[in-house]
C-alpha positions in Angstrom: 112.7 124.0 88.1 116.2 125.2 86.4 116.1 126.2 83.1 113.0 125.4 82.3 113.4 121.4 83.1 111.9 119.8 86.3 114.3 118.0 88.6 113.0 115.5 91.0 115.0 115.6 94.3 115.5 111.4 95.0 115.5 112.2 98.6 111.7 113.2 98.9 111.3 109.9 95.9 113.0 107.8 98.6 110.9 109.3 101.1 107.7 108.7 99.8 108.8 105.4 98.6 109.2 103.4 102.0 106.3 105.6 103.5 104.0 104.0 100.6 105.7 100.5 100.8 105.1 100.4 104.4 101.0 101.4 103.9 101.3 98.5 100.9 102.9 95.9 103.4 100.3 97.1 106.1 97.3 96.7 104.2 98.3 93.1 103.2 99.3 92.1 106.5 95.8 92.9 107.8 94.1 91.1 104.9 93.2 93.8 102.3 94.7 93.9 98.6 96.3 95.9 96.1 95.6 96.2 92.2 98.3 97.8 90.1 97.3 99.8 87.6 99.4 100.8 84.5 97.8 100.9 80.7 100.4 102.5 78.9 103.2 101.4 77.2 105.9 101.6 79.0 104.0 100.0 81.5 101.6 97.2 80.5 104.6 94.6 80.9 106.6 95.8 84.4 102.9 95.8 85.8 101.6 92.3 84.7 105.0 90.8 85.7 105.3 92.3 89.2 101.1 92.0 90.1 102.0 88.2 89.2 104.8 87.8 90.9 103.6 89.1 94.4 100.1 87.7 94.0 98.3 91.8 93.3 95.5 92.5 91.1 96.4 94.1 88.0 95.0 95.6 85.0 97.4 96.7 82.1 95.5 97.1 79.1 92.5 99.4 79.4 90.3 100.4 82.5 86.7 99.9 82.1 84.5 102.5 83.5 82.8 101.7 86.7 85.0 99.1 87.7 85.5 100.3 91.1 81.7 102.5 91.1 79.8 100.2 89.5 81.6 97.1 91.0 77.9 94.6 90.4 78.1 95.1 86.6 81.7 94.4 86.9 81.5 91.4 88.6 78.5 89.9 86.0 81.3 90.1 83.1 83.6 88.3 85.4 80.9 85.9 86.0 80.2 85.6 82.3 84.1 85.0 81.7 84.0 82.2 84.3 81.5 80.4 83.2 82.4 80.4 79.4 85.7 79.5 81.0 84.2 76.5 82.5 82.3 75.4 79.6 85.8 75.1 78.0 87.3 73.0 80.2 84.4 70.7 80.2 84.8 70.1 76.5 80.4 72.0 75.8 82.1 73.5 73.0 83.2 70.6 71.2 79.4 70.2 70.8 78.7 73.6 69.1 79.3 74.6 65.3 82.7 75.5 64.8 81.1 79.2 63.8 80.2 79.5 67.3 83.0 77.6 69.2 85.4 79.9 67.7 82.9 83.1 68.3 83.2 82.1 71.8 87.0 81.7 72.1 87.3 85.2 70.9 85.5 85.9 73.6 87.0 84.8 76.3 90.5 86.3 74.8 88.7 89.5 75.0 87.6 88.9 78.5 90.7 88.4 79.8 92.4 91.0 78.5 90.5 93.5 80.3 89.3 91.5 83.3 91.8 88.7 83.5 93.8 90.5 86.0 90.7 91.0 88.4 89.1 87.9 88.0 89.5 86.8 91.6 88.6 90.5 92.9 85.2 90.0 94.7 85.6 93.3 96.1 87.2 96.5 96.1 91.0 96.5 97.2 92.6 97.9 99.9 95.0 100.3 98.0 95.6 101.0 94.3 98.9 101.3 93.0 98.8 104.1 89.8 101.2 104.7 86.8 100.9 107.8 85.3 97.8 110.0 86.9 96.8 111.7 83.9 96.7 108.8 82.1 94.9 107.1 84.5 92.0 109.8 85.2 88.9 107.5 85.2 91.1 105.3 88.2 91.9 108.0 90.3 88.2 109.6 90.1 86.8 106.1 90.7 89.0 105.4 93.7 88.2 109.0 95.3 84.4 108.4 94.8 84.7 104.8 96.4 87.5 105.7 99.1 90.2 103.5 98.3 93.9 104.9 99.0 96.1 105.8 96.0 99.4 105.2 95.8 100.7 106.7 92.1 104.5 107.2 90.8 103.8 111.2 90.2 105.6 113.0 87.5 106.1 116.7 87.2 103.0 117.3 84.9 101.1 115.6 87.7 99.4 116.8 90.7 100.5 115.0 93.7 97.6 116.0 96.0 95.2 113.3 93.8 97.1 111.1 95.8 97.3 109.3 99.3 100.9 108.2 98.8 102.7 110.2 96.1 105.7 108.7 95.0 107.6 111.9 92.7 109.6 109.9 89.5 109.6 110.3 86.0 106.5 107.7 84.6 107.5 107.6 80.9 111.0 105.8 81.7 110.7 101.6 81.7 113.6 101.1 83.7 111.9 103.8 86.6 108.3 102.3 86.2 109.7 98.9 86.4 111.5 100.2 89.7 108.5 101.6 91.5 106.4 98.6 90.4 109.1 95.9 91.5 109.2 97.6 95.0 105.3 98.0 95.7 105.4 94.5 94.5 108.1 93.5 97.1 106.2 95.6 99.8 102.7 93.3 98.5 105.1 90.1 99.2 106.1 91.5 102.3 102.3 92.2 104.1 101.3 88.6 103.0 104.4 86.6 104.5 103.2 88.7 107.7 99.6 87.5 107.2 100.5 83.7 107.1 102.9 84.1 110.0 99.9 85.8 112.1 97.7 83.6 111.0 100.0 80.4 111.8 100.8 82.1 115.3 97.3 82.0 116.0 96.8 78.7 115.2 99.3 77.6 117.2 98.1 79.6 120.3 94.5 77.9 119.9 95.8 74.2 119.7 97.8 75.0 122.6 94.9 76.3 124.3 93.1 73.1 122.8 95.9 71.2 124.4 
């Protein structure tokens, strides 16, 4: 602290970083998965975009109590999303009233906004990536009750010790939450292209065998 303003030293941020990346790339590699978590503002977009583009869960709009502790009830929304899902696609709402075709459109917008990032998520991931710990309470008590690692970016208002992995950086700036989230995203990336590359070896070792 100098002057009353908190500096971060980047040595411990760069620190922390590859120590978490490499827990993120391990955790993949030995089949487990990551959800990113980020609700607020500025960073509902760098979250969506990165979970996407390594393959992660994500959620970015709001989380819904009990996802992690009360995973069953969860999981019967999900369902319940699927299935209207599928009624779409088969054209069964063609055949209801317009009143209630568009009732269930709604719906599945709804849905998807607060599930559609979890919707393959039949259990509970191996680590959870955190933007902002005080904004994400609910997330960090439900992952201590359930034991699943945290990994959070950790600003200065923020108590590190929540965490498994803190990574210390400033959580309200887009360009520093886009950072963090681009290289947990890399480090996701990372962990699979091991996975496959295990997995193929092993194939290849049993058709030898085979052979």
């Amino acid at each position: 602290e100098r002057n009353g303003i908190h500096i971060i030293d980047l040595q411990q941020t760069m620190e922390m970083l590859h120590k978490a990346c490499r827990f993120v790339t391990e955790t993949v590699a030995q089949g487990g998965t990551v959800l990113m978590v980020g609700t607020k503002k500025q960073a509902q977009e760098a979250i969506i975009q990165e979970a996407q583009r390594c393959g992660a869960f994500f959620i970015n709009q709001r989380w819904l109590g009990g996802t992690l502790t009360n995973f069953r009830v969860i999981q019967s929304r999900i369902d319940y999303l699927v299935r209207l899902e599928e009624r779409k696609l088969k054209g069964q709402f063609s055949v209801l009233g317009k009143k209630e075709a568009g009732k269930l459109d709604k719906e599945i917008v709804r849905l998807n906004r607060y599930l559609g990032g979890i919707k393959s998520m039949t259990k509970h991931p191996g680590a959870i990536f955190v933007i902002d710990l005080a904004k994400e309470k609910t997330t960090v008590t439900e992952a201590q009750k359930v034991g699943v690692p945290l990994i959070a970016l950790v600003d200065t208002d923020c108590d590190p010790n929540q965490v498994d992995y803190p990574i210390p950086g400033n959580d309200d700036a887009i360009r520093s939450v886009r950072l963090m989230a681009s290289r947990i995203a890399e480090a996701v990336a990372e962990g699979t292209r091991r996975r496959i590359a295990e997995h193929q070896a092993d194939e290849a070792v049993e058709e030898a065998a085979g052979a």
